[in-house]
C-alpha positions in Angstrom: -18.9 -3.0 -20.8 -17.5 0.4 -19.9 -21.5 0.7 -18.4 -21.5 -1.7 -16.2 -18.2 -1.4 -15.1 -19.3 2.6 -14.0 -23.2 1.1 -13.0 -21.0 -1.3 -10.7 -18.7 1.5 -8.9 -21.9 3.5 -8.9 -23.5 0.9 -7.0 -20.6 0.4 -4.2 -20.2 3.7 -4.1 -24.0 4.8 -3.1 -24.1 1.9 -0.6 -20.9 3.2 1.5 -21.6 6.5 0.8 -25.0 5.9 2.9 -23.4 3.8 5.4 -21.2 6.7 6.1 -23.8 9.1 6.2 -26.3 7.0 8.7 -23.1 6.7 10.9 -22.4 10.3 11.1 -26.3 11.0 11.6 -26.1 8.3 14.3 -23.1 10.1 15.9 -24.9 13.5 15.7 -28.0 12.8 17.0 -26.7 10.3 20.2 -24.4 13.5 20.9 -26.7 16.1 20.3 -24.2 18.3 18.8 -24.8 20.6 15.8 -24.0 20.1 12.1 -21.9 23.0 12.2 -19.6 21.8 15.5 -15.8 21.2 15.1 -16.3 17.6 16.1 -19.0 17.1 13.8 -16.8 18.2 10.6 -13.8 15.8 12.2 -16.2 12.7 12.0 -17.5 13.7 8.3 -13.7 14.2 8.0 -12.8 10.8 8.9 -15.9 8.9 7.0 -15.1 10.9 4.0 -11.3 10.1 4.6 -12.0 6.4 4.9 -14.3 6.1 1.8 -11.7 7.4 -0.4 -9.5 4.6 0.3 -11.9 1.6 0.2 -13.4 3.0 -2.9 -10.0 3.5 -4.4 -10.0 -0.7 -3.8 -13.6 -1.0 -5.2 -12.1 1.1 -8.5 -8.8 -0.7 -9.1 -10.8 -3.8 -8.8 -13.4 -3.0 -11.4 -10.6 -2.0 -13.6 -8.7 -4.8 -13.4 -12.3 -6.5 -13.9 -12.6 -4.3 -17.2 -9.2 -5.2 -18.6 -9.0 -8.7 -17.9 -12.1 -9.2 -19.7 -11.5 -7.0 -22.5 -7.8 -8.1 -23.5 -9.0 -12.1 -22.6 -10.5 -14.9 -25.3 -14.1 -13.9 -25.7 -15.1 -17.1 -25.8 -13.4 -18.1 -22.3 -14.7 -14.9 -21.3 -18.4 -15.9 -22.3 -17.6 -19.7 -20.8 -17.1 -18.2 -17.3 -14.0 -20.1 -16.9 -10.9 -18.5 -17.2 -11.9 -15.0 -16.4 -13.9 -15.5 -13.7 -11.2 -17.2 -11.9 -8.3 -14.0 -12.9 -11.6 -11.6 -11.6 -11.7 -13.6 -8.4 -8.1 -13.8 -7.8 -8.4 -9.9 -8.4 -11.1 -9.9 -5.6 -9.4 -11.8 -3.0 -6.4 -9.1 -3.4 -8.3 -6.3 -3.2 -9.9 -7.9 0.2 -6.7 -8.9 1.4 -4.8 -5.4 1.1 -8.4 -3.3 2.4 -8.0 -5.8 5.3 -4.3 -5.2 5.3 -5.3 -0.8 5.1 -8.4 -1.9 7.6 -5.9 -3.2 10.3 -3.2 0.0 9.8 -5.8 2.6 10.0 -7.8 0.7 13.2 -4.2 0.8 14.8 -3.9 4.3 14.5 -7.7 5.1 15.7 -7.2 2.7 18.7 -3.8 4.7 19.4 -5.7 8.5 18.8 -8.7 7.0 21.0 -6.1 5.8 23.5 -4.7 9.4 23.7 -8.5 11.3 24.0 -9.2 8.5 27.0 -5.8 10.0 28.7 -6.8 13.3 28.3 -10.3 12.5 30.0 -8.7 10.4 32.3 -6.8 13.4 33.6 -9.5 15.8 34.0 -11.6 13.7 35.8 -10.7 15.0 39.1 -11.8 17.8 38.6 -15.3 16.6 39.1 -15.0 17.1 42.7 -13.6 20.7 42.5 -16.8 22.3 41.2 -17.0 24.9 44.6 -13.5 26.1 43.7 -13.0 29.5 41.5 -9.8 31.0 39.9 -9.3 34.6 41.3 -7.8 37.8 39.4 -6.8 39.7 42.8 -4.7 43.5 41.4 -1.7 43.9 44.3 -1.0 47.4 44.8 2.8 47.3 43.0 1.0 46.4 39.4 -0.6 48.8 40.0 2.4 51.2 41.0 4.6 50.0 38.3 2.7 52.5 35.7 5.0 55.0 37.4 8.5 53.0 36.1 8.6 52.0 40.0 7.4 48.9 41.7 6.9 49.0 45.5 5.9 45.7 46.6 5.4 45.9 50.3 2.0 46.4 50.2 1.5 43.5 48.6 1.5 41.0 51.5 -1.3 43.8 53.2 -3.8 42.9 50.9 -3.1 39.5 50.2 -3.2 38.7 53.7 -6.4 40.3 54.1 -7.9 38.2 51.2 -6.4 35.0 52.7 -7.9 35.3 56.0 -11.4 34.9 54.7 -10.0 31.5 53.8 -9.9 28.2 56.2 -6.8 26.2 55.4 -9.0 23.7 53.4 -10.6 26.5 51.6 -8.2 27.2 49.0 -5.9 25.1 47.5 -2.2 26.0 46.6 -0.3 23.8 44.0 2.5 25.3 42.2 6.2 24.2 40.6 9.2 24.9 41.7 10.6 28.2 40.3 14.1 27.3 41.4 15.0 25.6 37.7 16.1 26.9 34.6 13.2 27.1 32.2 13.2 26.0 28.7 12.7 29.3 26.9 16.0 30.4 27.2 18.8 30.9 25.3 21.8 28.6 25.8 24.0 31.4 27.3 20.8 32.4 29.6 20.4 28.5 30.8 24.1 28.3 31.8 24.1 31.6 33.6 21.2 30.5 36.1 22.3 26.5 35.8 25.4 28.0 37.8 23.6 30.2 39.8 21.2 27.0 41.1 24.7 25.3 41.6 26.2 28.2 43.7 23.1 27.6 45.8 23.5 23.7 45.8 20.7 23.2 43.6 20.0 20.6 40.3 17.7 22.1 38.2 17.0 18.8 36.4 15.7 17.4 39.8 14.1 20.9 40.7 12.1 21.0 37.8 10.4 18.1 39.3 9.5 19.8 43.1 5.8 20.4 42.7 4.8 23.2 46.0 1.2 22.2 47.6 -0.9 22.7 51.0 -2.3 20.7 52.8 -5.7 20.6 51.4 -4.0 20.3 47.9 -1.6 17.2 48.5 -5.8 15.5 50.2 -7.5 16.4 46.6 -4.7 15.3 44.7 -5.1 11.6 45.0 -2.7 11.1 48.2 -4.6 11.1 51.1 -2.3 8.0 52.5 0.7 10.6 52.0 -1.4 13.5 53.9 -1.3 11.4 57.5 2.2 11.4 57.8 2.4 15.3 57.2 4.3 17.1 59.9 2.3 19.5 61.5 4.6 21.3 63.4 7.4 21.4 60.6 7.4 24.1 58.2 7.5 21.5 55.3 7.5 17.6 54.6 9.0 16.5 51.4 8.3 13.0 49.7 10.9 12.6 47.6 10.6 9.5 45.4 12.9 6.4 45.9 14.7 7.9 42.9 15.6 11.3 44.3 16.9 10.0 47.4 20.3 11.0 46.6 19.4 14.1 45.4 17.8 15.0 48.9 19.9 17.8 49.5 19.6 20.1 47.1 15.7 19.5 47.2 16.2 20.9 51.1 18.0 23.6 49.7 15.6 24.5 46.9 12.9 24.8 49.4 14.8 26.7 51.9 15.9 29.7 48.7 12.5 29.5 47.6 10.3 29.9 51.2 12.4 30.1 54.3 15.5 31.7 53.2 16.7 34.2 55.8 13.8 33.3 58.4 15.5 31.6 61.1 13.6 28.2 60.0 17.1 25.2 59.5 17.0 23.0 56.6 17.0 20.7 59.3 13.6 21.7 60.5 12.0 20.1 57.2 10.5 16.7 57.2 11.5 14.2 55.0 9.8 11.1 53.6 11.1 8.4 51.1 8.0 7.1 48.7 7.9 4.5 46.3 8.3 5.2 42.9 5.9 6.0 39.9 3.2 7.8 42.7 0.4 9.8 41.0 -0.1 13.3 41.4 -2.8 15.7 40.7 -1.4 19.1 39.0 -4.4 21.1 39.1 -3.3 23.1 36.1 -6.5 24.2 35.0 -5.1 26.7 32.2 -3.2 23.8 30.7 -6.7 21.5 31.1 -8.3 24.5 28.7 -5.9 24.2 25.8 -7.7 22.3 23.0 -4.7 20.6 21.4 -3.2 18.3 23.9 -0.1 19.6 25.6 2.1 17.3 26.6 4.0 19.8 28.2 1.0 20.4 30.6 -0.3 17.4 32.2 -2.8 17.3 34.2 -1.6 13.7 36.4 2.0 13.1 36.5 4.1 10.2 37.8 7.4 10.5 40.0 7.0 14.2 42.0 8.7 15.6 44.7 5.6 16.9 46.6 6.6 19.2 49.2 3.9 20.2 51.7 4.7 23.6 52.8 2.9 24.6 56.3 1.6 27.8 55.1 1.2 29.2 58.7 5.3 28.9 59.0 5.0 30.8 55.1 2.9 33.3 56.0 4.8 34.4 58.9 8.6 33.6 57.2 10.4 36.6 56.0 9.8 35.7 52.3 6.1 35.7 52.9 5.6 38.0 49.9 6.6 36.1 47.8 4.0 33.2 49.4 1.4 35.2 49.3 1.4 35.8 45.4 2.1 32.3 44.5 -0.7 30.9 46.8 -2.9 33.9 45.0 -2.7 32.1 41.9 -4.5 29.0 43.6 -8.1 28.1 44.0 -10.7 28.9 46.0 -14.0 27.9 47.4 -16.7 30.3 46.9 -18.0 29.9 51.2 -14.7 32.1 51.7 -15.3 34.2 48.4 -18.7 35.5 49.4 -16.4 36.7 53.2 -14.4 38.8 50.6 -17.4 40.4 48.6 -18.8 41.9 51.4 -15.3 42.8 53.1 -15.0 46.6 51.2 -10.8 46.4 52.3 -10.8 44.0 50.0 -13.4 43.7 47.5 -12.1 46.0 44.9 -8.8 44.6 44.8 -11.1 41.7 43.1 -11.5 42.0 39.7 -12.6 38.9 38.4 -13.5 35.7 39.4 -14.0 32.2 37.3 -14.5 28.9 37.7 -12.1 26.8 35.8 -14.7 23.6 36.4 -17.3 25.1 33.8 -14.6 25.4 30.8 -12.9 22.0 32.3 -16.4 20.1 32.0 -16.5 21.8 28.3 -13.0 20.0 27.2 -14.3 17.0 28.7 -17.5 17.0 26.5 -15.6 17.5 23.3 -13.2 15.1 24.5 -15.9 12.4 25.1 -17.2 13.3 21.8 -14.1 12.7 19.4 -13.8 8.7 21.3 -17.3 8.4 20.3 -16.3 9.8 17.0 -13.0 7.7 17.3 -15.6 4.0 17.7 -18.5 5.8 14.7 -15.0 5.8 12.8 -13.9 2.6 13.3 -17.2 0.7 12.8 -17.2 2.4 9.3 -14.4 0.9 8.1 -15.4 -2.5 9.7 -18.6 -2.5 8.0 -17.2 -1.3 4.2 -14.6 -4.8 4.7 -17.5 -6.9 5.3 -19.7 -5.0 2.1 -16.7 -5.9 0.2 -16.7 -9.6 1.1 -20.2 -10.1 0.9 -20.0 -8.5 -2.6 -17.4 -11.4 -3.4 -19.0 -14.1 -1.9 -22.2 -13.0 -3.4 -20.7 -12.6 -7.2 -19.4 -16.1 -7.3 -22.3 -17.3 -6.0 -24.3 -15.5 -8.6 -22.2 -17.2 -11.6 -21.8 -20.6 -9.8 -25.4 -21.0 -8.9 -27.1 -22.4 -11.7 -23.8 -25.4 -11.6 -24.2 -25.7 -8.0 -27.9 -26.3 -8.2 -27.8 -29.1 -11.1 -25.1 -30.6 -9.0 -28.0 -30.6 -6.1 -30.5 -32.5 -7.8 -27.7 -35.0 -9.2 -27.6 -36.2 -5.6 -24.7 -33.8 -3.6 -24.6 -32.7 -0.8 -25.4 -29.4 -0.8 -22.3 -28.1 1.9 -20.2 -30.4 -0.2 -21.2 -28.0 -3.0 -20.5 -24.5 -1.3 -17.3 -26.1 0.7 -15.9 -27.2 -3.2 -16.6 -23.6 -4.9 -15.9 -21.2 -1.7 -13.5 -23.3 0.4 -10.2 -21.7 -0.8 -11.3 -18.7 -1.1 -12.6 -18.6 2.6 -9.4 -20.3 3.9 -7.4 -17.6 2.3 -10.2 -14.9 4.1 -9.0 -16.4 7.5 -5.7 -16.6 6.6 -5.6 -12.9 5.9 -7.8 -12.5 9.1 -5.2 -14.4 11.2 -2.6 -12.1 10.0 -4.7 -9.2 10.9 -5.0 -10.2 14.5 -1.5 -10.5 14.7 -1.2 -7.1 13.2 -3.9 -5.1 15.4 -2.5 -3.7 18.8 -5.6 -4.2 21.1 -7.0 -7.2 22.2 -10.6 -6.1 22.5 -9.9 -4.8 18.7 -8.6 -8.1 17.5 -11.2 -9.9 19.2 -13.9 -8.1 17.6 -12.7 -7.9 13.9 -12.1 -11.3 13.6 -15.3 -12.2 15.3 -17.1 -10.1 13.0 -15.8 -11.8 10.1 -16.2 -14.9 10.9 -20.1 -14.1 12.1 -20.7 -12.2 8.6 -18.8 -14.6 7.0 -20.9 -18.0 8.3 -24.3 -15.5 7.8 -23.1 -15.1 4.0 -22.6 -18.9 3.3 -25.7 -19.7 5.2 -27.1 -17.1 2.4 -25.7 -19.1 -0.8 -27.0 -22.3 0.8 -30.6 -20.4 0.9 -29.7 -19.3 -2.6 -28.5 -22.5 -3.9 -31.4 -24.3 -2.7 -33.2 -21.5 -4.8 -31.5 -22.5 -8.3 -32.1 -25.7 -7.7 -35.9 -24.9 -7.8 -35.4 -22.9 -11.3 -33.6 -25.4 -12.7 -36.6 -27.9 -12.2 -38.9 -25.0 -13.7 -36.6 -24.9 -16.6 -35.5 -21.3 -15.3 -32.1 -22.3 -17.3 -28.9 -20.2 -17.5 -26.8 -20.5 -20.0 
């Protein structure tokens, strides 16, 4: 007994096992990605993770199995009466709570795969920002401060000299507001500046959410129905969501602290346009797009900005241009106005690196694109293992009820008479637990296709026993008896 019961775990075991292993082989090979990668392990991660549990089922089944029989009336046991309806009874829960541990861990996949597609959602505009480089550009005060001094007025020298190799849709400028208080701070620190923003009529809770660009950035971001109705003769046009309408001032007067402050340039001068709500905006943020854990600090699209517009010729010329020019030297740039500054030699050396941010964007994207694919090889493991496990129930009781079912053939039933008696309840209570499932999985397309698998394996299996049925019937005439 204690033989077959291991021969039987052995056997369930080897089949998943290989299931598991084609899948992964599948998944590597479509991908092309080496046995060794970081997604690669995640998958075998995952497959191993999920035959643990549905062989945990497959054990506690058997064992049940093994104890029923042992502790039961031999001769019952012999009879096939008694015990084999305990065993199947055993078997239906076993199905019924993998189905129930099937639909929990889909959910969870379907939400992981949901949060990969976000992330690849948001990088894909940077498709179209392959020309544009990151570039390391050494201002003379770092290089001053060595001395314990920092002189930053020849700063705006060179920076201005690197940013006239640069049309104004050349380069593109995209930064947050600085005027908030940030979040690595100590309490005592946060209130000191909070009242300092206040002094200068500014929220930080609504500043935090002013997001700087050009021209050229606010076109690339996804808004080019916003970028005709920029001013071009105002130093900057706000579109402050619906939201923020009240909070209009202190945005004016964050911009004015931050850019124009001192300069002549009115609060007035700035343009101002009211946007619906829950716009999508483009960040840009390529260093955040690198990070291989998922930030969600440091998205890549974000809903409900203030996008102000600043018209960098007023900036460049405003008395707090140096500060312009560093924040628009941590932009991008498009390599047509890079190659200008190579062979400009007031310039050049001041360059000391420069990198494209597309290259190790289009990297994340791969691996992201790998892990949903990983995310569906995952999924279809644990749909196929269910359907093993009720095709190894169906299959058993057809394998003790065969010899009855095929005498009752030749005595003149109806053959789907016969299967609808013996497997009727226990594919009613199949559905059942199916019906419950769809009502338990969170995506349609998910529901849809578990239950639709089922039911297709499930009529396939029955259209088996009828094939197999038909088959005792043909020993029984040979006098291939089982008793």
């Amino acid at each position: 007994m204690k033989k077959t019961l291991a021969k039987s775990v052995a056997s369930d075991l080897f089949i998943m096992a290989v299931v598991s292993i084609v899948l992964w082989g599948v998944y590597v090979l479509f991908n092309q990605v080496a046995l060794s990668s970081l997604s690669s392990y995640a998958l075998l991660a995952t497959l191993g993770l999920n035959l643990v549990i549905l062989m945990s089922f497959v054990v506690l089944i058997n064992v049940v199995f093994f104890i029923i029989i042992k502790h039961d009336n031999l001769a019952k046991a012999l009879k096939k009466t008694d015990s084999n309806m305990k065993q199947n009874l055993v078997w239906m829960a076993g199905i019924l709570a993998s189905l129930a541990a099937l639909t929990l861990l889909m959910n969870q996949t379907v939400l992981n795969q949901k949060n990969l597609q976000q992330q690849l959602d948001s990088l894909k505009p940077w498709q179209k920002l392959s020309a544009y480089k990151a570039v390391n550009v050494t201002l003379p005060s770092i290089e001053d401060s060595k001395n314990g001094e920092i002189d930053a007025r020849a700063d705006t020298k060179v920076a201005r000299r690197f940013m006239d190799h640069f049309k104004d849709d050349e380069y593109i400028f995209s930064q947050d507001s600085t005027a908030k208080v940030p979040n690595m701070v100590s309490q005592e620190q946060a209130q000191f500046m909070t009242s300092q923003l206040k002094r200068e009529g500014i929220d930080s809770d609504v500043s935090k959410r002013i997001r700087y660009m050009n021209l050229n950035a606010l076109k690339l971001s996804g808004h080019q129905n916003l970028a005709g109705k920029v001013a071009n003769k105002k130093p900057a046009t706000v579109f402050l969501p619906e939201k923020f309408k009240d909070h209009k001032k202190s945005v004016l007067n964050a911009i004015y602290l931050e850019y124009y402050q001192n300069s002549g340039i009115k609060k007035s001068d700035f343009e101002v346009h009211i946007v619906k709500n829950n716009e999508k905006t483009f960040l840009f943020d390529y260093r955040g797009a690198e990070l291989y854990v998922y930030d969600h600090s440091r998205l890549q699209t974000d809903t409900n900005r203030i996008l102000v517009v600043i018209n960098m010729a007023y900036a460049f010329n405003s008395l707090g241009k140096d500060a312009t020019y560093s924040n628009v030297l941590n932009g991008l740039f498009k390599q047509l106005g890079l190659k200008k500054v190579a062979v400009d030699s007031s310039i050049n050396g001041q360059v000391e690196d420069i990198t494209s941010p597309y290259l190790s964007i289009q990297m994340q994207a791969n691996r992201l694109q790998k892990r949903i694919v990983a995310a569906y090889v995952s999924m279809a493991t644990l749909v196929i293992m269910q359907l093993f496990a009720i095709f190894q129930f169906l299959m058993n009781i057809a394998r003790k009820k065969g010899y009855t079912m095929g005498v009752k053939r030749l005595m003149g039933y109806n053959i789907d008479y016969v299967i609808l008696r013996e497997f009727g309840g226990y594919i009613l209570t199949i559905f059942a637990g199916l019906v419950v499932a769809w009502f338990m999985t969170s995506s349609m397309v998910l529901k849809n296709v578990v239950l639709g698998l089922n039911v297709m394996a499930i009529v396939i299996i029955i259209g088996y026993v009828r094939f197999y049925v038909k088959k005792a019937s043909v020993n029984v005439l040979k006098g291939d008896f089982e008793l």
